[in-house]
ZAMARGU-4260 file (C-alpha; in steps of 0.2 Angstrom, whole numbers, plus 5000, padded with zeros to 4 digits):
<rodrens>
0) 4720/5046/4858 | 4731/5033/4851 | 4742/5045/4845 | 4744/5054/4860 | 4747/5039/4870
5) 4762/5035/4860 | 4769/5052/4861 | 4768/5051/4881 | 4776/5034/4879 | 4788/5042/4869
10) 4793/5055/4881 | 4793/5047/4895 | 4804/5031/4886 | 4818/5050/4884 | 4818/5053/4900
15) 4822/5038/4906 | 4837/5037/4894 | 4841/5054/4900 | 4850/5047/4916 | 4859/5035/4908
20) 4866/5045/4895 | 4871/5057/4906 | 4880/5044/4921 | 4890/5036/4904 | 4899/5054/4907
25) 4914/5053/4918 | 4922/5071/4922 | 4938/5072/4934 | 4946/5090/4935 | 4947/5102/4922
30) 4936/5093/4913 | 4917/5101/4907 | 4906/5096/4892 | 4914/5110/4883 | 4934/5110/4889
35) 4948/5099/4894 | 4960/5108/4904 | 4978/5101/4907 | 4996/5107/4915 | 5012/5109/4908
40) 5029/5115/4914 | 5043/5121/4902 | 5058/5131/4901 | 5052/5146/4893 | 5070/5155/4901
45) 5086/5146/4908 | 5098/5137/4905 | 5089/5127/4896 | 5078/5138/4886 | 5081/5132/4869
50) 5068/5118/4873 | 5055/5130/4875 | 5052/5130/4856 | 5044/5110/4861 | 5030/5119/4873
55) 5027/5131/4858 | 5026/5119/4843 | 5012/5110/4856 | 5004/5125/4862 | 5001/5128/4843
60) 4995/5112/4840 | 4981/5112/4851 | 4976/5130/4844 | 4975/5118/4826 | 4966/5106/4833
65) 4953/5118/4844 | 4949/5128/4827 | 4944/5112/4821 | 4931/5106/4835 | 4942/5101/4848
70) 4943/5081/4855 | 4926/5073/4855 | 4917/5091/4855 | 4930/5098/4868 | 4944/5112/4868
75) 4961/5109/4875 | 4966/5121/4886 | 4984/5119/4889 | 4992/5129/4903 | 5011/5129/4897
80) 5021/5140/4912 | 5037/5141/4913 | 5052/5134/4925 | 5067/5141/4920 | 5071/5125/4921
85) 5073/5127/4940 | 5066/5111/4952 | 5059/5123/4964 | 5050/5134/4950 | 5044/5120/4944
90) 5035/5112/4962 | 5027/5133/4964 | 5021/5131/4947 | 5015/5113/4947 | 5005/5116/4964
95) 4997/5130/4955 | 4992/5120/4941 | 4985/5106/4953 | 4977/5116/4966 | 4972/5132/4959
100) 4969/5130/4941 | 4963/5110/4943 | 4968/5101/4928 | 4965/5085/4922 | 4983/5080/4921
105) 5001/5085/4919 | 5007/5081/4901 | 5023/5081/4893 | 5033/5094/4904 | 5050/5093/4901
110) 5066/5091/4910 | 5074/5077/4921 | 5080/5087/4937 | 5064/5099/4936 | 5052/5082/4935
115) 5060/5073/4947 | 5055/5089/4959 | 5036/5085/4956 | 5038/5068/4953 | 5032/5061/4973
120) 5017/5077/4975 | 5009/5069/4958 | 5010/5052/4961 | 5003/5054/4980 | 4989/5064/4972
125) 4987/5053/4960 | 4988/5067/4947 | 4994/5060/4929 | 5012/5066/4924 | 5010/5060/4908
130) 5023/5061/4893 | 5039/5068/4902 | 5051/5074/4889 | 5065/5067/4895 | 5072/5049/4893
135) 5078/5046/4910 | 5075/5026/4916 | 5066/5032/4933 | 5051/5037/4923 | 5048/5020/4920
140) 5043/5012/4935 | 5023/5007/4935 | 5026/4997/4952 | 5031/5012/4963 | 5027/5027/4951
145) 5010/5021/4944 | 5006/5036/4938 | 5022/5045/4929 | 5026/5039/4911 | 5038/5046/4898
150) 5038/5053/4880 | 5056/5053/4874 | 5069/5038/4870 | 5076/5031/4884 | 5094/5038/4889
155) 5101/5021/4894 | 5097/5013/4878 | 5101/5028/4868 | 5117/5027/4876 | 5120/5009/4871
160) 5119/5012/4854 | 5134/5023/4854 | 5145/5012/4863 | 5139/4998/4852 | 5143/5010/4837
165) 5162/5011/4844 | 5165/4994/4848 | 5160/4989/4830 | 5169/5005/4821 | 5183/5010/4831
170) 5188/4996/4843 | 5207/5004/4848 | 5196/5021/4851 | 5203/5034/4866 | 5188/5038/4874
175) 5184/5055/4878 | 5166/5057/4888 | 5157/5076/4895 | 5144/5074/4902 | 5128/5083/4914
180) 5128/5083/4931 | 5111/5075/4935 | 5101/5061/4932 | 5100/5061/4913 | 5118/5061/4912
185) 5121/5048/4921 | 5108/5038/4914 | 5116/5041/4897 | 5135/5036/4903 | 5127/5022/4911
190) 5120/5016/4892 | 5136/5019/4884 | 5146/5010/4895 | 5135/4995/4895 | 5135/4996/4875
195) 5154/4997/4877 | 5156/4982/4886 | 5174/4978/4891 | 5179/4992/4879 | 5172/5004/4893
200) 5192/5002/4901 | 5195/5014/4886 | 5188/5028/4894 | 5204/5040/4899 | 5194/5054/4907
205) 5176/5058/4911 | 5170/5076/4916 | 5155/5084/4920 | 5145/5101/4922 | 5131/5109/4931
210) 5118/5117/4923 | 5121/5133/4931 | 5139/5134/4923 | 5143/5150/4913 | 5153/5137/4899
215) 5162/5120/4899 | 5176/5129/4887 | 5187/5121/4903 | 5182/5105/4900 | 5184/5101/4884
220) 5202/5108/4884 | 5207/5098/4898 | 5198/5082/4888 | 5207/5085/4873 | 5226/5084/4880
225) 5221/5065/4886 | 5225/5062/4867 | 5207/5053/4865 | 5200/5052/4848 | 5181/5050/4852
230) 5172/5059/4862 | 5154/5056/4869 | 5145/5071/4873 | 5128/5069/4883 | 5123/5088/4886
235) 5108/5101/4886 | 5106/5114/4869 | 5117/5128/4876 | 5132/5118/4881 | 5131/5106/4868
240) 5133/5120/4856 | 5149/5128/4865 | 5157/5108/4865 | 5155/5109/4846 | 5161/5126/4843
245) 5177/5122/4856 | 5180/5106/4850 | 5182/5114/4832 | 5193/5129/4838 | 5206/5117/4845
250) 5207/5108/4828 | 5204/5091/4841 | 5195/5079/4826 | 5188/5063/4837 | 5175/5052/4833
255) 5162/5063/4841 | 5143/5056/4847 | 5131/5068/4852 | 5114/5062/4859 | 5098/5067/4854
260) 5095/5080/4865 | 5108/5089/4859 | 5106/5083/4842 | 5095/5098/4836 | 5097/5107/4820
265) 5091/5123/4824 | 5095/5124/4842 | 5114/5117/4843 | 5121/5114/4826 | 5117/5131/4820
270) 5123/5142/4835 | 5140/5130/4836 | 5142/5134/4818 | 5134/5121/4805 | 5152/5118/4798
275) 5158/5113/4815 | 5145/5100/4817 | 5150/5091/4800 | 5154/5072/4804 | 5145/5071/4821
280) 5136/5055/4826 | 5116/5054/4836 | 5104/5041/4836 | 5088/5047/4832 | 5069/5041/4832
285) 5060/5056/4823 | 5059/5064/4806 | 5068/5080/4802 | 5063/5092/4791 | 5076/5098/4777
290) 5080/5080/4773 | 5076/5078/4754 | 5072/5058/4760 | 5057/5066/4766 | 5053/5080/4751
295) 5038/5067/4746 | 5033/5059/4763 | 5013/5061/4768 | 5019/5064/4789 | 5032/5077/4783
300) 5021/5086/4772 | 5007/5089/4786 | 5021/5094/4798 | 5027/5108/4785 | 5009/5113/4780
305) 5006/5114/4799 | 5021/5124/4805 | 5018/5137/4788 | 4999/5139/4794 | 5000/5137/4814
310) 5019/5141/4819 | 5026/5149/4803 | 5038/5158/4820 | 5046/5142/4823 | 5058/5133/4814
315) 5055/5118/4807 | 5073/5109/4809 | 5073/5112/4828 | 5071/5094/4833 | 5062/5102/4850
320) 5049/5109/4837 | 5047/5092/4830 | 5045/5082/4845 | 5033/5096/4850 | 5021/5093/4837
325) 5022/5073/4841 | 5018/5076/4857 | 5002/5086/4855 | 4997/5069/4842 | 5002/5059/4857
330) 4991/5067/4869 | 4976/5069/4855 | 4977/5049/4855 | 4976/5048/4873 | 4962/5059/4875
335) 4953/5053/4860 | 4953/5038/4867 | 4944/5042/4885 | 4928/5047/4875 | 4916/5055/4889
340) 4926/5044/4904 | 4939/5059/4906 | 4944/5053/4923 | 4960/5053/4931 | 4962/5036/4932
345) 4955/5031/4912 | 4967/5044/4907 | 4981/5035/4912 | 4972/5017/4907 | 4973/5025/4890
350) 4992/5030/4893 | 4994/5015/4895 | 4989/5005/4883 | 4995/5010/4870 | 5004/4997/4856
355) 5014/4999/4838 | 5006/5017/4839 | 5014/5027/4822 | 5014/5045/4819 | 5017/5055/4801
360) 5036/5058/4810 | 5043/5044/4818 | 5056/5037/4806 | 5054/5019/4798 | 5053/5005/4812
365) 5049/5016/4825 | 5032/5013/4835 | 5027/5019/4850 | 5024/5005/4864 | 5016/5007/4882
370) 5010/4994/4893 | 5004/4994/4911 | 5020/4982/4914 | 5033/4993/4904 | 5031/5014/4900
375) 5046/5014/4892 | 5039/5020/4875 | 5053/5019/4863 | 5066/5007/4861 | 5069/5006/4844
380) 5083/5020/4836 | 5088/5025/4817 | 5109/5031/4818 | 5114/5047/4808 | 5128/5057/4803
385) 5127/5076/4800 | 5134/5079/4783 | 5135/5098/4784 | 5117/5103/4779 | 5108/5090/4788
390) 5108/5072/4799 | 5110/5057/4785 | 5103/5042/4792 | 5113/5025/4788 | 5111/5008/4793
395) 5094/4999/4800 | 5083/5000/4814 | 5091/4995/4829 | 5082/4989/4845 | 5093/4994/4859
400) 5087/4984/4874 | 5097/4988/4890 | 5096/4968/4894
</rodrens>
C-alpha cells in the first residue's frame, strides 16, 4: 500500500511539473520542437552575383550543423531566395518569407540597396532582420530601427582607414576616387574623406556608377588623365574586377585602395587577373585561406576541413565564402543562446548582447561587439597588401572610430 501510495504521489508530483516544463517553452514563427525556420535574401544572379557564393557557404553550414543534431535538438531550415540583387525582388521575395513561409527571422541577407527596400516592412512588423551583409552606417540605429542590425565592417570606418593610410604614406598624393551609386558608396567616400581630413582638397575628381552599368571602362580613363596617383576604389565584385584589369591596361600605377568588398581573392583578383592586382591596398577583419600565416591555425584548419567535406564546390579564397561560414557561426551563437525561448523579441535580446565574441576566422584583435546602445559589430581592422599570390597583412590592429 505504501508502495503504491508513493507511486501515485510520484505521478501526480509529474504532471504537475508537466505544465511548467512545457510554459518554459517559448515558440514565435517558424519555430516547432523539431525545426527552426528562417529567411534569407541573396543575389543568387545580377549584378552582383558573385556574392551568392556567401548564401552558399551558409546554406552548407547549417546542412553540417543539421547532420549533427541541429541547435538545442532543432534543424535549421534556411530559405536562401534569390534577389538578383533587385530592391523590388527583394520586398516580393521577403513578404513571402514573412507571410507565406513564417519564419522566425530575416538573417544575414545581403545588399545595401536591396535591404534598404525591406528595411521599414520588417521593423513595422517587428520581424528581426538580423546580420545584414553590408556595412552601411544606417543599420546601426537601435532608436528608430530597433530591430535591423548588421554583420559586416562598417563602410565609414573602413573608409577612414584608407584615408588615414594616405595621410600617413603619401601626404602630396593626387587623388583619384570611383565609387557606387547608392548608399554603400557614399557611406565609404564619406569615411575616406573624414580619415583624410584636410587632405580630402586633394581629391581632383570623383566618379560614379550604377549597378545596372554594362562597364566603368569610361570612368577609369577619364580618372586616369586627372594625372592622380592614388585611387580609391569602393565597388561591387564585377566592376571592381573590370577597375583593376583597366587600370592595368592603361599602365596607370597609383597608390590603389580597394575595400573589402571588393577585396576578394576569388571573385575579383582572379577575374581582373591576379598580376593585375599586385600592390593593391584593403583593410580586412577576416582570415583568408591560402595565406601560409594561417597553414598551422586551429580556426583555419576547421574552415578547410569544412569546405573539403561540406562545400568542396566552393572556393575557399572567395572572401564571400569566408564571411559565409562566419555568419552561419554567428547565427548558431544567437540561436544557441535563446535555448527554448525562440521568440521574436529573445532573438534579438540575444542579437544584441553579444560582447568580445571570437570566431576560428576573425584575424588577431578582432571581436565581435553588439550592445542594445550600438549594433555596429565591428570596429576593429587589420591592413593588407596583395603580394601577387595572396593579401599580406602589415601593421597592427587599428580601431577606426568614425569620432
Amino acid at each position: 500500500m505504501k508502495k503504491i501510495l508513493q507511486l501515485a504521489i510520484s505521478v501526480l508530483v509529474a504532471i504537475a511539473a508537466l505544465p511548467a516544463a512545457q510554459a518554459q517553452k517559448k515558440y514565435g514563427p517558424g519555430v516547432s520542437d523539431s525545426e527552426i525556420k528562417i529567411g534569407q535574401t541573396m543575389p543568387y544572379s545580377g549584378p552582383a552575383s558573385a556574392y551568392g557564393s556567401q548564401g552558399r557557404a551558409t546554406l552548407a553550414y547549417f546542412k553540417m550543423l543539421n547532420a549533427k543534431g541541429g541547435i538545442n535538438g532543432r534543424k535549421i531550415n534556411l530559405l536562401s531566395m534569390d534577389d538578383g540583387y533587385s530592391p523590388p525582388k527583394t520586398i516580393e521575395q521577403t513578404r513571402r518569407l514573412v507571410e507565406q513561409d513564417e519564419v522566425l527571422a530575416i538573417m544575414n541577407p545581403l545588399g545595401t540597396p536591396t535591404n534598404s527596400a525591406t528595411h521599414k516592412y520588417l521593423n513595422q512588423n517587428k520581424v528581426p532582420q538580423l546580420l545584414i551583409s553590408s556595412g552601411a552606417s544606417k543599420w546601426n540605429d537601435p532608436k528608430n530601427f530597433p530591430w535591423t542590425t548588421p554583420f559586416f565592417p562598417p563602410y565609414v570606418e573602413e573608409g577612414i582607414i584608407y584615408g588615414k593610410h594616405i595621410v600617413q604614406n603619401f601626404p602630396n598624393a593626387k587623388i583619384a576616387v570611383i565609387s557606387q551609386n547608392d548608399d554603400s558608396g557614399r557611406d565609404y567616400v564619406k569615411g575616406f574623406k573624414l580619415g583624410l581630413g584636410a587632405k580630402a582638397s586633394q581629391i581632383v575628381k570623383e566618379l560614379t556608377y550604377e549597378v545596372t552599368d554594362a562597364t566603368v571602362d569610361s570612368q577609369v580613363i577619364d580618372l586616369k588623365t586627372t594625372g592622380a596617383d592614388a585611387l580609391f576604389m569602393m565597388a561591387t565584385p564585377k566592376f571592381g574586377a573590370q577597375v583593376i584589369r583597366k587600370v592595368a591596361e592603361l599602365g596607370w600605377k597609383p597608390n590603389f585602395y580597394v575595400v573589402s568588398v571588393a577585396s576578394s581573392q576569388g571573385a575579383v583578383l582572379e577575374p581582373a587577373g591576379l598580376q593585375n592586382a599586385v600592390g593593391l591596398i584593403t583593410a580586412m577583419a577576416l582570415k583568408l585561406a591560402g595565406d601560409p600565416t594561417w597553414d598551422n591555425d586551429p580556426g583555419m584548419k576547421e574552415f578547410l576541413a569544412f569546405m573539403k567535406q561540406w562545400h568542396p564546390e566552393g572556393n575557399p579564397v572567395d572572401s564571400s565564402v569566408v564571411l559565409g561560414y562566419v555568419s552561419g557561426q554567428m547565427i548558431e551563437l544567437i540561436l544557441k543562446n535563446c535555448g527554448d525561448n525562440l521568440t521574436r523579441e529573445n532573438v534579438m535580446k540575444q542579437a544584441t548582447n553579444i560582447r568580445n565574441q571570437t570566431f576560428g576566422l576573425l584575424l588577431p584583435g578582432v571581436t565581435v561587439n553588439v550592445t542594445p546602445d550600438d549594433f555596429s559589430t565591428f570596429s576593429t581592422f587589420r591592413t593588407a597588401r596583395f603580394d601577387g599570390k595572396r593579401w599580406a597583412i602589415f601593421g597592427e590592429p587599428i580601431h577606426a572610430g568614425a569620432k
